[in-house]
Kinemage of the C-alpha trace (Angstrom):
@kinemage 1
@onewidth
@group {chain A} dominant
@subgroup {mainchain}
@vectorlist {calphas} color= white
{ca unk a 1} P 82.965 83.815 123.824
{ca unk a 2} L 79.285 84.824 124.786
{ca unk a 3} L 77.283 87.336 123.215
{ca unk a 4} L 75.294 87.695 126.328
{ca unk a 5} L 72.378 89.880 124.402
{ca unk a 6} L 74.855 91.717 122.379
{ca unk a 7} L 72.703 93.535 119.631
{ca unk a 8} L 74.065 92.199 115.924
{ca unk a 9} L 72.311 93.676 112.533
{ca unk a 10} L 71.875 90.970 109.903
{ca unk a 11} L 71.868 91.602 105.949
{ca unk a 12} L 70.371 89.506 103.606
{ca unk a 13} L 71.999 89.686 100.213
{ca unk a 14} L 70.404 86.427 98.617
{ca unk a 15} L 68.183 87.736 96.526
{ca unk a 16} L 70.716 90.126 94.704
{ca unk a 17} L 74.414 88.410 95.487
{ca unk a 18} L 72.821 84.270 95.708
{ca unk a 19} L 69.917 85.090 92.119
{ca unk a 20} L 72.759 86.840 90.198
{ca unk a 21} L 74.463 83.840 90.036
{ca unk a 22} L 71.931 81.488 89.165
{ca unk a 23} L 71.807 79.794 85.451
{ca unk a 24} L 67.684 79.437 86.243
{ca unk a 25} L 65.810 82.851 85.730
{ca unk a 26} L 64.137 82.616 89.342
{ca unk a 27} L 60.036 84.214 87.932
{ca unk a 28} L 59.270 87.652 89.142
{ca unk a 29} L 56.728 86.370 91.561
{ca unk a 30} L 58.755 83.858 93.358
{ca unk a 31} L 61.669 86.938 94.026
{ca unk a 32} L 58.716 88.930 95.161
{ca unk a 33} L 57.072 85.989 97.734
{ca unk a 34} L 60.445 85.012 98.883
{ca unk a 35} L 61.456 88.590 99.932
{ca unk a 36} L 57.847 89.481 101.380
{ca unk a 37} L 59.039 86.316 103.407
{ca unk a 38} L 62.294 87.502 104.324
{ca unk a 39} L 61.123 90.179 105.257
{ca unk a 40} L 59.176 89.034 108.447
{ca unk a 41} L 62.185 86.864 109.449
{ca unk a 42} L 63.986 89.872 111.589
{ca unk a 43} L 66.581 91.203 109.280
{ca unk a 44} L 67.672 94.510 109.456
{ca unk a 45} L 68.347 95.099 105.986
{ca unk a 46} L 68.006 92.836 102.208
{ca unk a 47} L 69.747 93.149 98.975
{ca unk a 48} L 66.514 93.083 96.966
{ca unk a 49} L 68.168 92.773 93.562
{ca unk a 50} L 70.441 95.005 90.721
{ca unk a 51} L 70.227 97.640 88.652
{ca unk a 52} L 72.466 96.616 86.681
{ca unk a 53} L 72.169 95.868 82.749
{ca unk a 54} L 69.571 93.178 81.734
{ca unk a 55} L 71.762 92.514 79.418
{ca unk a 56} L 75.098 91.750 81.998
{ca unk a 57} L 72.991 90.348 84.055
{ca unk a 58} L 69.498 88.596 82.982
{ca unk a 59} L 68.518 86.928 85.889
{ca unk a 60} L 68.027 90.512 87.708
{ca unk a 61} L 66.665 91.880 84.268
{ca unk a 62} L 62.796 92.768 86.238
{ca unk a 63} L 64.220 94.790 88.798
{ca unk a 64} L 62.184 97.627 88.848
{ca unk a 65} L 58.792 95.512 88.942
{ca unk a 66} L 60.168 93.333 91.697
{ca unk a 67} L 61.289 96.847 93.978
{ca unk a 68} L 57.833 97.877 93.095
{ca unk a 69} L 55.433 95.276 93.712
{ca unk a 70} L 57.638 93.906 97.567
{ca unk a 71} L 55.517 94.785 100.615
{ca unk a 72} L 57.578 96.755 102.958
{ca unk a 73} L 58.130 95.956 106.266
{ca unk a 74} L 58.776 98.753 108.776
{ca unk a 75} L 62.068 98.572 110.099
{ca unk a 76} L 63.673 96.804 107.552
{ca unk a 77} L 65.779 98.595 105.325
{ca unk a 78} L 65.731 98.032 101.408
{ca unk a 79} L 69.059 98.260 99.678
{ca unk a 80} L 69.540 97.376 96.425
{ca unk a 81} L 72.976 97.516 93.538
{ca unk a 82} L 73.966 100.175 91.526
{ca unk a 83} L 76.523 100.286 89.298
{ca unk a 84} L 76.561 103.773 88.016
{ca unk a 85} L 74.454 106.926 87.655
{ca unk a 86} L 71.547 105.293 85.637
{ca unk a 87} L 71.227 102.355 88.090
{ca unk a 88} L 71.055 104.788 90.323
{ca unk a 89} L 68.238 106.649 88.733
{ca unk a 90} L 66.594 103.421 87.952
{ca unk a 91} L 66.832 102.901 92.102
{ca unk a 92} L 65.676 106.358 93.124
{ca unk a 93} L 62.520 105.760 90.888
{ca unk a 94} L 61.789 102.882 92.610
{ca unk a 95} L 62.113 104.835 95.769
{ca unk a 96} L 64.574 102.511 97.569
{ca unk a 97} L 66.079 102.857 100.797
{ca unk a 98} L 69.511 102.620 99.940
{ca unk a 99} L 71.888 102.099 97.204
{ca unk a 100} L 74.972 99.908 97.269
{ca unk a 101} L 78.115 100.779 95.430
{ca unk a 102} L 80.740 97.845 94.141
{ca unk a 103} L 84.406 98.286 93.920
{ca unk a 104} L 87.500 96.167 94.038
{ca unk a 105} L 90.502 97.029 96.149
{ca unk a 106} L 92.272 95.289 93.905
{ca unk a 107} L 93.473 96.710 90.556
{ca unk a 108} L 93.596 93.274 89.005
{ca unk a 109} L 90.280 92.074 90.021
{ca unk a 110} L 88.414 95.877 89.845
{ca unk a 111} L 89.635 95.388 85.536
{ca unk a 112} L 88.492 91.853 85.412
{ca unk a 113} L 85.390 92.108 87.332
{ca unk a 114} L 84.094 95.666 86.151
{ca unk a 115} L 86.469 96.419 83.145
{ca unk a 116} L 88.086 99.847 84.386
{ca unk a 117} L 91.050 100.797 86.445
{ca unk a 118} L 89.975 101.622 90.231
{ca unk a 119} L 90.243 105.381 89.345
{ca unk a 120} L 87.647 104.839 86.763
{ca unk a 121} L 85.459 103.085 89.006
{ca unk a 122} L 85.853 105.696 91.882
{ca unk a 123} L 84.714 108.445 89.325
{ca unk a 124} L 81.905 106.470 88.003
{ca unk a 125} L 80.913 106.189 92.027
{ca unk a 126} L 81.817 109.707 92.488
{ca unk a 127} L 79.316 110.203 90.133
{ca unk a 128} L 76.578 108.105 91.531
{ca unk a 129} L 77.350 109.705 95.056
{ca unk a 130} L 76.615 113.173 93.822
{ca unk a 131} L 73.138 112.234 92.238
{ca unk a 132} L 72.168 109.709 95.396
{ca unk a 133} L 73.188 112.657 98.091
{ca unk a 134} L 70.515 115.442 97.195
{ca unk a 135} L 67.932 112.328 98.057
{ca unk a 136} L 66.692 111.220 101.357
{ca unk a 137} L 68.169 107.639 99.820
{ca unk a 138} L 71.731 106.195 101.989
{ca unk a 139} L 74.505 104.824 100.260
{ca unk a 140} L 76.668 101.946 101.087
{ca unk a 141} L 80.320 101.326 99.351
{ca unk a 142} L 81.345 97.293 99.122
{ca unk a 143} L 84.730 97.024 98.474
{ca unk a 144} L 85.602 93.820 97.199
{ca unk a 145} L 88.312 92.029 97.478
{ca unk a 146} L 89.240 93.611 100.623
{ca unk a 147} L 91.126 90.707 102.605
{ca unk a 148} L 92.531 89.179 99.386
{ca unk a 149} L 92.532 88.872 96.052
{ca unk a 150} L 92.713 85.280 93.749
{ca unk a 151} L 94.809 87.515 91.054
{ca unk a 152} L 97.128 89.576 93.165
{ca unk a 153} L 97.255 87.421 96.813
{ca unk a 154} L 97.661 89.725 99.697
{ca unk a 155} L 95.457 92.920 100.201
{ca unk a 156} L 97.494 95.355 102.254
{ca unk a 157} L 95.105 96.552 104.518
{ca unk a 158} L 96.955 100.450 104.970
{ca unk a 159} L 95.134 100.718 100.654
{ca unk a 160} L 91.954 98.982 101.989
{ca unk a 161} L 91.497 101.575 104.575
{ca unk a 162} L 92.676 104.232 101.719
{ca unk a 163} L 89.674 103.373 99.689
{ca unk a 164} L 87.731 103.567 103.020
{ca unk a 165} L 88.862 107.227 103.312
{ca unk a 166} L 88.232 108.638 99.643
{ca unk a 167} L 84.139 107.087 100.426
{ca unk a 168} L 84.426 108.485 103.616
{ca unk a 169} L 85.553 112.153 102.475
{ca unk a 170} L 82.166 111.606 100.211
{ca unk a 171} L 79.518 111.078 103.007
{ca unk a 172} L 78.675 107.836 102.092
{ca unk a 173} L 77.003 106.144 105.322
{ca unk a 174} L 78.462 102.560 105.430
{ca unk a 175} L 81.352 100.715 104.096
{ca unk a 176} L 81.466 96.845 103.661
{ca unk a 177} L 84.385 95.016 103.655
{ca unk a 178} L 84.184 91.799 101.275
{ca unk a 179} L 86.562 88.770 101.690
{ca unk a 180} L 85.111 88.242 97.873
{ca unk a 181} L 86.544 85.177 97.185
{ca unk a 182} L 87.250 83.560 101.000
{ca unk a 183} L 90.823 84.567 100.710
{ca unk a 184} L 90.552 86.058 104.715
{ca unk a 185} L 91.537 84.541 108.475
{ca unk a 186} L 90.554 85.148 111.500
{ca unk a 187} L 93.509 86.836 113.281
{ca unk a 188} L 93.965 89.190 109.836
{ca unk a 189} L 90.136 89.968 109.718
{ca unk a 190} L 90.716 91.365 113.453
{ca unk a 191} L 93.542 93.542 112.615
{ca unk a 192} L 91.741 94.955 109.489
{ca unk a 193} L 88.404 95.398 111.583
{ca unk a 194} L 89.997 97.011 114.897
{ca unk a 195} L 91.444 99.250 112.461
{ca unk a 196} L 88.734 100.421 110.219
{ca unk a 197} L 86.518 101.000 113.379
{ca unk a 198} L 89.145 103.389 114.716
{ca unk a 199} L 90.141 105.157 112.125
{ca unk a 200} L 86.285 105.474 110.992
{ca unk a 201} L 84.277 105.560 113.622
{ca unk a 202} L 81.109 107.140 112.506
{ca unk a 203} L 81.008 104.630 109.588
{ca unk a 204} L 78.442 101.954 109.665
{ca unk a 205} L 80.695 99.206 109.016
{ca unk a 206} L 79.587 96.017 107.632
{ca unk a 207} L 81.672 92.266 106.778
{ca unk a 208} L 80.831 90.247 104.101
{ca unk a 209} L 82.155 86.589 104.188
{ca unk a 210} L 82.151 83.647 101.770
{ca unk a 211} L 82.634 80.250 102.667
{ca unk a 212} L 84.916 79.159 99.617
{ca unk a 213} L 87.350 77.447 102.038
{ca unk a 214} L 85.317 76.454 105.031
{ca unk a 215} L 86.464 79.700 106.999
{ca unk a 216} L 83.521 82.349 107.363
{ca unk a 217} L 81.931 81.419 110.514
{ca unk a 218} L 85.608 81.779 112.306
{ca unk a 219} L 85.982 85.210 110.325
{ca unk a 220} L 82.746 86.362 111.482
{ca unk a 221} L 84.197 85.374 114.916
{ca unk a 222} L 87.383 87.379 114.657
{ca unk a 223} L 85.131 90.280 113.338
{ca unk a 224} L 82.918 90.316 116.464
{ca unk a 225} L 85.456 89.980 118.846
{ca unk a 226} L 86.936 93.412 117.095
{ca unk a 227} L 83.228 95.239 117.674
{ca unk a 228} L 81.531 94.333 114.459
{ca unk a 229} L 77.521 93.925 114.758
{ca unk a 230} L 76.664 94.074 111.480
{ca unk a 231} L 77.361 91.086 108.784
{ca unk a 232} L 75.884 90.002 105.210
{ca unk a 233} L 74.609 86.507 104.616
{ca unk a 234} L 73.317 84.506 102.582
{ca unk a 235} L 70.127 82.575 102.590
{ca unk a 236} L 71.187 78.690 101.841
{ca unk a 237} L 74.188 79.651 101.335
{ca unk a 238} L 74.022 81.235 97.809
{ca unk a 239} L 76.191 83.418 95.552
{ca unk a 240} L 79.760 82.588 94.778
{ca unk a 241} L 82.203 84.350 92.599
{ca unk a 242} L 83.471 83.133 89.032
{ca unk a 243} L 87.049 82.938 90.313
{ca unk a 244} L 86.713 80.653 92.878
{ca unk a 245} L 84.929 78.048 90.746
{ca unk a 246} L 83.021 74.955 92.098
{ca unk a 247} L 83.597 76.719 95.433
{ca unk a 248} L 80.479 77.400 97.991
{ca unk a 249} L 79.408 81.015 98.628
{ca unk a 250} L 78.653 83.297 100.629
{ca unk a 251} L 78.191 82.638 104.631
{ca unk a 252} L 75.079 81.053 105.035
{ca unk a 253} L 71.963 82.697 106.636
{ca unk a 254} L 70.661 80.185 109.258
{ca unk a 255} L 74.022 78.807 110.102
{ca unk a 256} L 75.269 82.234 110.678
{ca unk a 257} L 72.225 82.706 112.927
{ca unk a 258} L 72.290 79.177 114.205
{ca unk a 259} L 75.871 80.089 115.972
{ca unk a 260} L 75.057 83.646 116.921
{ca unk a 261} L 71.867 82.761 118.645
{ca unk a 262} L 74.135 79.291 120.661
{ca unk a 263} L 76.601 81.729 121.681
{ca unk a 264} L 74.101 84.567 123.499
{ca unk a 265} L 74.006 87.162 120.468
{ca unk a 266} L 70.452 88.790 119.901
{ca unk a 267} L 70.107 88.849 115.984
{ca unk a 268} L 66.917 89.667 115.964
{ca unk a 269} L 66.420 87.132 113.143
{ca unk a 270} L 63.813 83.821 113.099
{ca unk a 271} L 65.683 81.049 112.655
{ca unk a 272} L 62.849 79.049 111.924
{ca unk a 273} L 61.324 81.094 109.574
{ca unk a 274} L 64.355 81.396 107.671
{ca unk a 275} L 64.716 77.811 107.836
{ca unk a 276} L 61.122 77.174 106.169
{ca unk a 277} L 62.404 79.836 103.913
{ca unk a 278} L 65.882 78.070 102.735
{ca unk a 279} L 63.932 74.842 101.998
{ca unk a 280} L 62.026 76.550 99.379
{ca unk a 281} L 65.291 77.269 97.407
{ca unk a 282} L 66.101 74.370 95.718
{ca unk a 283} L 62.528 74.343 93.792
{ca unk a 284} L 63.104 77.693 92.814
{ca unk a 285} L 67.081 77.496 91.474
{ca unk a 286} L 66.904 74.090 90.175
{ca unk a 287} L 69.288 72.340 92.572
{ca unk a 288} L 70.608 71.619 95.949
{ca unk a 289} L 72.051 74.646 98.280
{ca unk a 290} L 75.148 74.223 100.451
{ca unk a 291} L 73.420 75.031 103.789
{ca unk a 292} L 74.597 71.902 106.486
{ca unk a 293} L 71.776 73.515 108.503
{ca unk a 294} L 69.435 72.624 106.611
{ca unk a 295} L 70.070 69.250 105.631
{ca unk a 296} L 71.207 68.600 109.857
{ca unk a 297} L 68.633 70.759 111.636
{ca unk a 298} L 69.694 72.870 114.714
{ca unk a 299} L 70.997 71.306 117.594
{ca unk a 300} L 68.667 70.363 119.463
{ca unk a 301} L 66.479 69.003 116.764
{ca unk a 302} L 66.614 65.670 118.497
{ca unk a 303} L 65.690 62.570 116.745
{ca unk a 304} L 63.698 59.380 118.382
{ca unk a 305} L 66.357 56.424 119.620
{ca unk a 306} L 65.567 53.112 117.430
{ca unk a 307} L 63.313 50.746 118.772
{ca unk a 308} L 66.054 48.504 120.123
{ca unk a 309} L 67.991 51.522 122.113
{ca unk a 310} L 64.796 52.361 123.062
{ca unk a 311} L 64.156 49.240 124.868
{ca unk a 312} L 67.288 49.245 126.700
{ca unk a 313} L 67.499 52.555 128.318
{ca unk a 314} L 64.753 51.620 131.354
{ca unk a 315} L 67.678 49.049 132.319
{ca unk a 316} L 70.699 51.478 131.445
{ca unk a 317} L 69.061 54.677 133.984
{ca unk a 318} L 68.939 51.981 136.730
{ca unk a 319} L 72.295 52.177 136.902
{ca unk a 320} L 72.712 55.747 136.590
{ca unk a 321} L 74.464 57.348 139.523
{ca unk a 322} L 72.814 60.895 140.630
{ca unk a 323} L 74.088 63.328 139.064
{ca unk a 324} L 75.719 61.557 136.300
């Protein structure tokens, strides 16, 4: 399947989804450089960080300084966490460009994860949709779990597109479907896709994929080939959720990029510069990240034949045929 210039919107969610999960506090100034340097590598949009509780989660605990002290980029849009109305307010202050809202589809996983039923959580975002409308700011819903759930199994996608709905019926301005814990496959993430696009059609509608079982890039396949052009990823390859433990995370920036850009898709992203921008991970987080890309190169990063190969092609091309 070729792209052939097709216009795709990338998201990176690194420095919010990938940090969040880190045991290493990653300093103030390092989230601050890295995202000033993601943020000349062509992405549409980055998760700058949470504004959530320092105290659920430390490693985000300076996210009002780090919102504050980022150089924006024109065109890129800053989106950041929110977890309820005083997130939200934190946000606003902050003067963000868009809040991001966090529910499970699942009842199971919505009372494990965020410790209320979905009806509490919808209320609670009700909530937070009421303050964030009278503001210039957009709002995005994440549903988690949306294509599977570890607790529960199957997701059936007539209460994913429910949820959808009730947001909908709200004015937020996106929805993003998350396979949270790499439950999805291809031929179900085309069903669900072809089906939220028709039913919601003036919904910006993004998919969120983690790697946990070696599946994303073929997901973000199936996705495309249902008219999807906009898709989260992760720098490296960070993030991960507690119930798939030892697993890998989210899709991974550069090889996300690094297939979109072999098959004809204009992503609008740098692969080079988000390259150079990987390798600085480990340094930050303390350990190695699960990017292939990055430990393989591209391609066509070519390496030099050894010395004795070397010597024997002359004597090998003599034999060529033309054409060959």
């Amino acid at each position: 399947m070729s792209g052939k210039g097709r216009k795709l919107y990338i998201q990176e969610v690194a420095t919010r989804d990938g940090f969040q999960n880190e045991a290493r506090f990653v300093e103030t100034d390092d989230k601050i450089a890295l995202v000033d340097r993601l943020s000349r590598c062509g992405y549409a949009k980055i998760e700058v960080t949470s504004f959530t509780s320092p105290k659920a989660i430390p490693a985000l605990r300076d996210a009002e300084e780090v919102v504050h002290r980022i150089e924006r980029v024109p065109g890129v849009v800053y989106t950041v966490l929110v977890p309820n109305v005083r997130g939200a307010e934190r946000a606003l202050s902050c003067g963000v460009d868009e809040v991001n809202l966090v529910m499970s589809v699942s009842e199971s996983h919505n009372r494990t994860n965020l410790r209320m039923t979905r009806e509490q959580s919808f209320a609670q975002l009700r909530d937070v949709i009421a303050v964030v409308a009278s503001t210039p700011v957009a709002i995005n819903v994440s549903l988690s779990t949306a294509m599977g759930c570890p607790m529960e199994g199957d997701v059936p996608a007539a209460g994913v597109l429910d949820w959808m709905r009730r947001f909908a019926e709200l004015g937020v301005r996106g929805i993003t479907l998350c396979d949270t814990t790499g439950m999805a496959f291809p031929s179900q993430v085309g069903a669900l896709c072809r089906a939220a696009r028709e039913t919601f059609p003036g919904l910006e509608l993004t998919l969120h994929f983690h790697n946990t079982r070696g599946m994303a890039l073929a997901n973000t396949l199936a996705a495309l080939a249902a008219g999807v052009d906009r898709f989260d990823s992760s720098l490296g390859g960070l993030g991960g959720c507690p119930y798939a433990p030892g697993a890998t995370g989210n899709v991974c920036t550069e090889e996300l990029v690094h297939m979109l850009e072999l098959d004809g898709y204009d992503t609008g992203v740098n692969l080079a510069a988000v390259l150079e921008a990987s390798a600085r991970l480990p340094a930050l987080i303390g350990h190695d990240v699960p990017s292939q890309l990055l430990k393989a190169g591209r391609r066509l990063d070519l390496h030099p034949a050894p010395d004795f190969a070397a010597a024997a092609m002359p004597a090998q091309r003599a034999f060529a045929q033309p054409g060959a």
